[in-house]
PDB file as gemmi writes it, atoms N, CA and C in Angstrom:
CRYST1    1.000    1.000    1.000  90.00  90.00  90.00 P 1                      
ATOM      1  N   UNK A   1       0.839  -1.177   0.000  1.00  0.00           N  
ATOM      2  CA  UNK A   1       0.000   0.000   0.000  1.00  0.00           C  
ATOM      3  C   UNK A   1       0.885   1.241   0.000  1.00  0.00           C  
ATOM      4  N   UNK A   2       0.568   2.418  -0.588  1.00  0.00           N  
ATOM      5  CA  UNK A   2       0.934   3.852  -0.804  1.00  0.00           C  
ATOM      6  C   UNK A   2       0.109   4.398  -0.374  1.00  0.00           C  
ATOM      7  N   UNK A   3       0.448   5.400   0.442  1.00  0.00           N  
ATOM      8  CA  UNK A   3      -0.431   6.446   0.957  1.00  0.00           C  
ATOM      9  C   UNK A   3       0.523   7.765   0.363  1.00  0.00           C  
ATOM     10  N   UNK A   4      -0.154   8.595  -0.326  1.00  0.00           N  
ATOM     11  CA  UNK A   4       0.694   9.759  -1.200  1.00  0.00           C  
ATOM     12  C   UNK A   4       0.643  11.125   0.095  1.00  0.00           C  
ATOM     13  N   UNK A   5       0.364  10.820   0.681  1.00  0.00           N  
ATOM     14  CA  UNK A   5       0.371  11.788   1.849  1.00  0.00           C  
ATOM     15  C   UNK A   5       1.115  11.680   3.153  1.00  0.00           C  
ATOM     16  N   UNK A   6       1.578  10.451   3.038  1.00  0.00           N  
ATOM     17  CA  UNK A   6       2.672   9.607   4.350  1.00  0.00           C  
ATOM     18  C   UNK A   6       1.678   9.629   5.466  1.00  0.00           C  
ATOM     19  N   UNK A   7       0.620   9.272   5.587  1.00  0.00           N  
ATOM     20  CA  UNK A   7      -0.098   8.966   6.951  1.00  0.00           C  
ATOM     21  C   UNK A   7       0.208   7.361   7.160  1.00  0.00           C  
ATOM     22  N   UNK A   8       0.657   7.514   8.329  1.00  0.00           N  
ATOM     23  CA  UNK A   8       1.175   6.294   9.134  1.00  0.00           C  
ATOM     24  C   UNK A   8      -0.273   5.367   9.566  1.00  0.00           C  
ATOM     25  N   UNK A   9       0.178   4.091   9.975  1.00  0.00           N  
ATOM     26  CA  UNK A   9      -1.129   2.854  10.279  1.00  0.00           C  
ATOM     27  C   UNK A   9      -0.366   2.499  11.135  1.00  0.00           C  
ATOM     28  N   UNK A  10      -1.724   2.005  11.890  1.00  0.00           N  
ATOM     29  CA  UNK A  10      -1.272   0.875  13.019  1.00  0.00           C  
ATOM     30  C   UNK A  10      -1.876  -0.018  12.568  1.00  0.00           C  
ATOM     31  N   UNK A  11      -1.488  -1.406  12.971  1.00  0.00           N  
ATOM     32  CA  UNK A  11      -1.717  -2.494  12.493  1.00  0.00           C  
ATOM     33  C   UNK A  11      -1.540  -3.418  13.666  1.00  0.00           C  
ATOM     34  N   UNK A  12      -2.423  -3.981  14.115  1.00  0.00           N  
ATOM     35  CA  UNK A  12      -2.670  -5.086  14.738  1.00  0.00           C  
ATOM     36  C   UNK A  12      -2.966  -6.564  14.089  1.00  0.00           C  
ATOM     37  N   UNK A  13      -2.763  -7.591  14.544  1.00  0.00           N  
ATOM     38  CA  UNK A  13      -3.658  -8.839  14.453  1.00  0.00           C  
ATOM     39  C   UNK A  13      -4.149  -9.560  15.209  1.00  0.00           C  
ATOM     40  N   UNK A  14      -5.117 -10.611  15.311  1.00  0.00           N  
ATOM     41  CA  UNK A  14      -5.876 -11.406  16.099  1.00  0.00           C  
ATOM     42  C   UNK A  14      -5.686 -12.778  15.866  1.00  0.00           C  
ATOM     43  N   UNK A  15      -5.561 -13.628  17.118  1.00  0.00           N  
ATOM     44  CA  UNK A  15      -5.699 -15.059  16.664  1.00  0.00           C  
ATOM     45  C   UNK A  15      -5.976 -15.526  18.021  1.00  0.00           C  
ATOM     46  N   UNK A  16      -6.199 -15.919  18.388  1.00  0.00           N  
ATOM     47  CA  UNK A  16      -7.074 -16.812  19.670  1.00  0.00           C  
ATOM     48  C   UNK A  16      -7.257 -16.014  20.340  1.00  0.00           C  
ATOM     49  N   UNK A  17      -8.429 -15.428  20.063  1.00  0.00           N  
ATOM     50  CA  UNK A  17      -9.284 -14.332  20.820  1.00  0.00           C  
ATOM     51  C   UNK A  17      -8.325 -13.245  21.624  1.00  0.00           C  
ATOM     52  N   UNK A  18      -7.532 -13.120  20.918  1.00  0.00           N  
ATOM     53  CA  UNK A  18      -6.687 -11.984  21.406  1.00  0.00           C  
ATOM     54  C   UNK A  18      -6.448 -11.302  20.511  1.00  0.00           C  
ATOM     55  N   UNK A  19      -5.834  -9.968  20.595  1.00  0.00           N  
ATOM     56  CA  UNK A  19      -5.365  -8.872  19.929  1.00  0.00           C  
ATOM     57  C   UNK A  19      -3.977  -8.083  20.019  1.00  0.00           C  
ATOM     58  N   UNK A  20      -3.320  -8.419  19.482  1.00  0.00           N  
ATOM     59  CA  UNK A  20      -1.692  -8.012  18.976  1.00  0.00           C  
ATOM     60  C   UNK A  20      -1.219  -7.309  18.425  1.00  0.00           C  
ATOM     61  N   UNK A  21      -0.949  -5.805  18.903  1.00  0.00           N  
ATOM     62  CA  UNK A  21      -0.295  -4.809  18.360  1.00  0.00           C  
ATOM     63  C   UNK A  21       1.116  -5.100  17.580  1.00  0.00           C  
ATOM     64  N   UNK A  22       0.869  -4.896  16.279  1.00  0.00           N  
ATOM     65  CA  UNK A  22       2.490  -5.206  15.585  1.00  0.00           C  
ATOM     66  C   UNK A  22       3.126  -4.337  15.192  1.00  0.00           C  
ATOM     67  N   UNK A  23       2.479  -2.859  14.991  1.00  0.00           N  
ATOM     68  CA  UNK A  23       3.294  -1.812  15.049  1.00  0.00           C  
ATOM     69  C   UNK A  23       2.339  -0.729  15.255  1.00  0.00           C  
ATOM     70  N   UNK A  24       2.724   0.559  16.107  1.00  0.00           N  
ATOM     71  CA  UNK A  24       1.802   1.473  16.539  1.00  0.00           C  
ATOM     72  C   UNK A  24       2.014   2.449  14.551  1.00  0.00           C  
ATOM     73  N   UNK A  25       2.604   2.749  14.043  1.00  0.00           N  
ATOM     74  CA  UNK A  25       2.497   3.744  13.301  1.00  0.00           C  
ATOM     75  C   UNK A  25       3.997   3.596  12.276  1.00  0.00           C  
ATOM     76  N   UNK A  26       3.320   2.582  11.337  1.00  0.00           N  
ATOM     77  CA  UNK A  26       4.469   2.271  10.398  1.00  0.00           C  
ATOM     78  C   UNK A  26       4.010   3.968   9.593  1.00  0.00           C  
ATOM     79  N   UNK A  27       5.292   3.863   8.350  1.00  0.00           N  
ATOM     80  CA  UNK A  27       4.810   5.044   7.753  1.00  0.00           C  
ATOM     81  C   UNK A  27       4.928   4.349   5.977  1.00  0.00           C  
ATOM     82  N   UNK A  28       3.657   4.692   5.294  1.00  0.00           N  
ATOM     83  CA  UNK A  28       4.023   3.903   3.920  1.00  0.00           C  
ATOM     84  C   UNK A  28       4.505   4.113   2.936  1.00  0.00           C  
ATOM     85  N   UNK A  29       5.060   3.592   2.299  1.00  0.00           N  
ATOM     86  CA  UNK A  29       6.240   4.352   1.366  1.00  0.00           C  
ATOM     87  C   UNK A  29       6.071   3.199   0.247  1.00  0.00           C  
ATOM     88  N   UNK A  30       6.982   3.080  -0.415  1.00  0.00           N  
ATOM     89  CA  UNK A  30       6.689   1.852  -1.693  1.00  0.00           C  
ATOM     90  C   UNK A  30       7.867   0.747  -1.450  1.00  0.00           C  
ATOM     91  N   UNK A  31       8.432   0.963  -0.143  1.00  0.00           N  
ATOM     92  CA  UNK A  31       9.354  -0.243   0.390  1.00  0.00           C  
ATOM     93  C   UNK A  31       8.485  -1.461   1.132  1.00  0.00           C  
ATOM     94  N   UNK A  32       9.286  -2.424   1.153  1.00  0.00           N  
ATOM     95  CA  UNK A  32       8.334  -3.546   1.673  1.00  0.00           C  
ATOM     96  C   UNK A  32       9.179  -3.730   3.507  1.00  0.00           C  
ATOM     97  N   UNK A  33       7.871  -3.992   4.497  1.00  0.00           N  
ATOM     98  CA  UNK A  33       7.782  -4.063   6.025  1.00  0.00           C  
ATOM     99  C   UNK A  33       7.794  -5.107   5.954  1.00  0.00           C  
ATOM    100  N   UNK A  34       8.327  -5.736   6.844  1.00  0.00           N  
ATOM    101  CA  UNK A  34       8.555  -7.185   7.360  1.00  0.00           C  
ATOM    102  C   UNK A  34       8.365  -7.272   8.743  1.00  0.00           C  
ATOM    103  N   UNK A  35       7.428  -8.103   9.570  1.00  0.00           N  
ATOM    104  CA  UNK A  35       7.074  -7.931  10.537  1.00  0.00           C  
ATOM    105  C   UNK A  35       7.263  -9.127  10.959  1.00  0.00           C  
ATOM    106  N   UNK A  36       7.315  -9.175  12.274  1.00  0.00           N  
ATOM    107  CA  UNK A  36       7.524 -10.539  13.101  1.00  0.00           C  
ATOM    108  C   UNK A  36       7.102  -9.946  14.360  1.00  0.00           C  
ATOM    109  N   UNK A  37       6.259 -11.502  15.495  1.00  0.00           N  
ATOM    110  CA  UNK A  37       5.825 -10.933  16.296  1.00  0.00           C  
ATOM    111  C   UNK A  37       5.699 -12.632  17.244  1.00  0.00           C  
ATOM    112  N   UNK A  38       6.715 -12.473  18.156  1.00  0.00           N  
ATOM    113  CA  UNK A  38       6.074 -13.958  18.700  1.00  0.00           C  
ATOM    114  C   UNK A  38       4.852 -13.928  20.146  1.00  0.00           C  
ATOM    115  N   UNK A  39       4.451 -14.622  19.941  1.00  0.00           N  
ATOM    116  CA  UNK A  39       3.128 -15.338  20.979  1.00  0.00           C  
ATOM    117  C   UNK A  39       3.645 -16.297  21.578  1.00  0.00           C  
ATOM    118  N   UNK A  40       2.702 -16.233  23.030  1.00  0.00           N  
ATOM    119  CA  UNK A  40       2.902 -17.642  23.208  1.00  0.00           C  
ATOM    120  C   UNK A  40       1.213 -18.321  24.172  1.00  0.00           C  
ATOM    121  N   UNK A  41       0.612 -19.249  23.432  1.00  0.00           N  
ATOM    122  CA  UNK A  41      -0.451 -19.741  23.103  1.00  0.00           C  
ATOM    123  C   UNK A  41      -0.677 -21.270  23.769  1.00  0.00           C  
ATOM    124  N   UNK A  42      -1.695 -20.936  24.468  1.00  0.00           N  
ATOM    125  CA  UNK A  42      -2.180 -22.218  24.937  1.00  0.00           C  
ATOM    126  C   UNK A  42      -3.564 -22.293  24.003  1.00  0.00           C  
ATOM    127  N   UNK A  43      -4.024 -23.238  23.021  1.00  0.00           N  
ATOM    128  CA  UNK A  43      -4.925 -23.331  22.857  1.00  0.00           C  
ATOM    129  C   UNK A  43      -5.204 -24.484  22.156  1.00  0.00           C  
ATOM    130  N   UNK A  44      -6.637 -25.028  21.538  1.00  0.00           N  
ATOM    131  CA  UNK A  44      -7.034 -26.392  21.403  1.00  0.00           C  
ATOM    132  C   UNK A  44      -6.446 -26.592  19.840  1.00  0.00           C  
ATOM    133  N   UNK A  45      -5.956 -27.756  19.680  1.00  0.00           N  
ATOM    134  CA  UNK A  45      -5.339 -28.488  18.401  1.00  0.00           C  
ATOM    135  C   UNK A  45      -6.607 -28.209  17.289  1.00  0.00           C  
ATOM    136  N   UNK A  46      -6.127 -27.665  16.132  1.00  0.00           N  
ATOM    137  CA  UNK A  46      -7.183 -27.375  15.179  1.00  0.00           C  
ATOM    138  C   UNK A  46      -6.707 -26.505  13.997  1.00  0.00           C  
ATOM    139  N   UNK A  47      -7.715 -25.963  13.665  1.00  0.00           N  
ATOM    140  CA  UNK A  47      -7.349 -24.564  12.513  1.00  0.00           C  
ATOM    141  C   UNK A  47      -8.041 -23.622  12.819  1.00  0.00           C  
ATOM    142  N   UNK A  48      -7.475 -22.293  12.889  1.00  0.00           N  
ATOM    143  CA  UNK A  48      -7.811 -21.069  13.762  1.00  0.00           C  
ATOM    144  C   UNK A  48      -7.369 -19.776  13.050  1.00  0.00           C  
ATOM    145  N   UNK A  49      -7.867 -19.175  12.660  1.00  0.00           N  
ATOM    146  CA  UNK A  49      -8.551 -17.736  11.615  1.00  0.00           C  
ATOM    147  C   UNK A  49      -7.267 -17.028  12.322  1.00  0.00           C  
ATOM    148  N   UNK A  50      -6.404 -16.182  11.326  1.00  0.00           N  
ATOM    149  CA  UNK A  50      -5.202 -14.879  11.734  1.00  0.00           C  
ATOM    150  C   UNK A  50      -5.900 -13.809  11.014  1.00  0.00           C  
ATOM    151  N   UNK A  51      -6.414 -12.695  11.881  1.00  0.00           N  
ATOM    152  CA  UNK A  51      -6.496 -11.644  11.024  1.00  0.00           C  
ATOM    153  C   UNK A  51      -6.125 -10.638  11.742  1.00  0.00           C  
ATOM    154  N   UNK A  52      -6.632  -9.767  10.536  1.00  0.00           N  
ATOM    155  CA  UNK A  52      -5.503  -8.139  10.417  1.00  0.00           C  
ATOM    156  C   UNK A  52      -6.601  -6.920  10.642  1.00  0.00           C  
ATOM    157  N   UNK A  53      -6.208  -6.132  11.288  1.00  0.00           N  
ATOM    158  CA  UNK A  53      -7.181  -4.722  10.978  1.00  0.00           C  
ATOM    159  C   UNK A  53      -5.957  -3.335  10.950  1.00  0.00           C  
ATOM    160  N   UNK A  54      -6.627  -2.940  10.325  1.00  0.00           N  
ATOM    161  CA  UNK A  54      -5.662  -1.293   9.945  1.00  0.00           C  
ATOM    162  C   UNK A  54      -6.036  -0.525  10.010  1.00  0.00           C  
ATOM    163  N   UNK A  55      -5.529   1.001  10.653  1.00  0.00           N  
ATOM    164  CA  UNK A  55      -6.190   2.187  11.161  1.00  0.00           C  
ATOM    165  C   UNK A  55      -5.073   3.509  10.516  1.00  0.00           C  
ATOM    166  N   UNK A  56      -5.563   4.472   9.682  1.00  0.00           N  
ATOM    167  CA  UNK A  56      -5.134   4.727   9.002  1.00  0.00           C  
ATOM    168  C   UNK A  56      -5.224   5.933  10.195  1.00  0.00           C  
ATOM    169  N   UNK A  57      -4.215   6.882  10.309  1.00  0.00           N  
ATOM    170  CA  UNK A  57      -4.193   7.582  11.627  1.00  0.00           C  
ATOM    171  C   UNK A  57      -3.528   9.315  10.534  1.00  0.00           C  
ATOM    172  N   UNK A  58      -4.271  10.428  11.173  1.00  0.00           N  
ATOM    173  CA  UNK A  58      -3.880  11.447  10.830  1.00  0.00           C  
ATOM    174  C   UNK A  58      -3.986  12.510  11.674  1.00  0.00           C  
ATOM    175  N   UNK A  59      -3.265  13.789  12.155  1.00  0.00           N  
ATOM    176  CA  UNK A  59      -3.110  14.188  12.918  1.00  0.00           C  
ATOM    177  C   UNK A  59      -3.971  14.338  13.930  1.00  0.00           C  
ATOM    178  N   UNK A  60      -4.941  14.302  13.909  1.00  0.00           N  
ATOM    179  CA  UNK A  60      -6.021  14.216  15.130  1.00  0.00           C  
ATOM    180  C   UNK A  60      -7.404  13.444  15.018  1.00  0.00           C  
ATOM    181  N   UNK A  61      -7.459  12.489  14.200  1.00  0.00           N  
ATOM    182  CA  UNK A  61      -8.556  11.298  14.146  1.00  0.00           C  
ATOM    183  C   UNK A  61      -7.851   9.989  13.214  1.00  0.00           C  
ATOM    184  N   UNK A  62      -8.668   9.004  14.022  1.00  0.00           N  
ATOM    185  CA  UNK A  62      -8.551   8.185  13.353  1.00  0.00           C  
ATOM    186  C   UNK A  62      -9.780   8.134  12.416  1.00  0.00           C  
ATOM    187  N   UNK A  63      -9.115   8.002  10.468  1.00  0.00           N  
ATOM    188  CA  UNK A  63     -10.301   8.133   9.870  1.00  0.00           C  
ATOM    189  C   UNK A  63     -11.067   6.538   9.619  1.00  0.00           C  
ATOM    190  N   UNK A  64     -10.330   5.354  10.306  1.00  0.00           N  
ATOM    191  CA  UNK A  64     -11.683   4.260  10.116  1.00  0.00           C  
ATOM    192  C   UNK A  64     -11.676   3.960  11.374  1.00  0.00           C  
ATOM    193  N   UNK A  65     -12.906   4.583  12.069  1.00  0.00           N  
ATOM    194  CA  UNK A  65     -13.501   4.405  13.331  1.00  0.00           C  
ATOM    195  C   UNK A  65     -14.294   3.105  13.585  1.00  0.00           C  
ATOM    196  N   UNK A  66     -14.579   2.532  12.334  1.00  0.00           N  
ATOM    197  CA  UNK A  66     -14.951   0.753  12.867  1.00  0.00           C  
ATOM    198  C   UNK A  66     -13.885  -0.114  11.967  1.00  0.00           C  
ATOM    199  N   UNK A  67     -13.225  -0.664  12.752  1.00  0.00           N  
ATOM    200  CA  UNK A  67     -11.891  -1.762  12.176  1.00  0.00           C  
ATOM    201  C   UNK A  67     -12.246  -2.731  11.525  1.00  0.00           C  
ATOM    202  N   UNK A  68     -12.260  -2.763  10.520  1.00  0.00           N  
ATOM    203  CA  UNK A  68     -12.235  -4.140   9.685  1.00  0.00           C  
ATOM    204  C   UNK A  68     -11.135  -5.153   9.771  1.00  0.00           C  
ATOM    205  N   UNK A  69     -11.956  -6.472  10.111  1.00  0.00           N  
ATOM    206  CA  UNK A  69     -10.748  -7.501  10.100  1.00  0.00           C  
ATOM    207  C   UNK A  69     -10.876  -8.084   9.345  1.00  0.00           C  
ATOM    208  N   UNK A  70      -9.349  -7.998   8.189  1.00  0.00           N  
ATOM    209  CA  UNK A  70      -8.926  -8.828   7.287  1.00  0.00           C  
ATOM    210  C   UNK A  70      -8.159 -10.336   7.117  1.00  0.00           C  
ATOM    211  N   UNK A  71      -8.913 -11.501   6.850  1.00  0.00           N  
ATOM    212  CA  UNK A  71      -8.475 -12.409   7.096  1.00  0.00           C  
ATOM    213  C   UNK A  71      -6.866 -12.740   6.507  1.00  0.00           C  
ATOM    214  N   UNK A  72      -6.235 -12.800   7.459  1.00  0.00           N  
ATOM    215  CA  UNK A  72      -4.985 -13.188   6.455  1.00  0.00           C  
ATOM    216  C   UNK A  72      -3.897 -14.563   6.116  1.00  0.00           C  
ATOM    217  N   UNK A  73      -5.196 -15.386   7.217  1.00  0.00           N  
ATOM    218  CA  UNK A  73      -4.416 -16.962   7.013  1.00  0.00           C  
ATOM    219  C   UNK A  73      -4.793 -17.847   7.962  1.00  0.00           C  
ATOM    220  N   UNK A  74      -4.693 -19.325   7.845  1.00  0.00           N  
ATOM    221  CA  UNK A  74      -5.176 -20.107   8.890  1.00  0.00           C  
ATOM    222  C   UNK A  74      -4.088 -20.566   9.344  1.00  0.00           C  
ATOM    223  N   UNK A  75      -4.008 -20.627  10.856  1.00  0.00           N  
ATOM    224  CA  UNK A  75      -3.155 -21.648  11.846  1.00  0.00           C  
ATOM    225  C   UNK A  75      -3.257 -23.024  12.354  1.00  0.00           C  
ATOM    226  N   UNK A  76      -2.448 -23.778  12.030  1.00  0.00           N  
ATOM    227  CA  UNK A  76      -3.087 -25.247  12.246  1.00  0.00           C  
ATOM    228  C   UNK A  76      -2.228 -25.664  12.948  1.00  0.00           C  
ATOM    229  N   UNK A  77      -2.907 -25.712  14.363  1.00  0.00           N  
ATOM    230  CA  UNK A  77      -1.592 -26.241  15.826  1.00  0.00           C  
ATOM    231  C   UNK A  77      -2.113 -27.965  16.020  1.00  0.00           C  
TER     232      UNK A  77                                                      
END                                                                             
């Protein structure tokens, strides 16, 4: 993603009913982010939904006030 105005995102994800800040305020540019983030998880053997929500942040509001979560992969412990 490009944002032609450099407004920074936070980006979280979710996976066993929790919520994981992975960066408060990357800034986007046309380079590629590489993120890593370890957990550590007690939960039941299966396949279990990873998703993403993004908040596009500018000097004094956030302009998506309801977070959409984007699915971005299944976990199979």
């Amino acid at each position: 993603m490009y944002c032609p105005v450099d407004c920074p995102l936070t980006i979280e994800f979710h996976a066993f009913g929790k919520t994981y800040l992975v960066n408060p305020s990357v800034k986007l540019t046309c380079s590629e982010h590489i993120f890593e983030k370890d957990i550590e998880v007690i939960a039941q053997p299966g396949i279990h939904p990873m998703e993403v929500t993004i908040d596009f942040l500018t000097v004094d509001i956030i302009i998506s006030q309801d977070k959409a979560k984007y699915l971005m992969g299944l976990l199979e412990l």
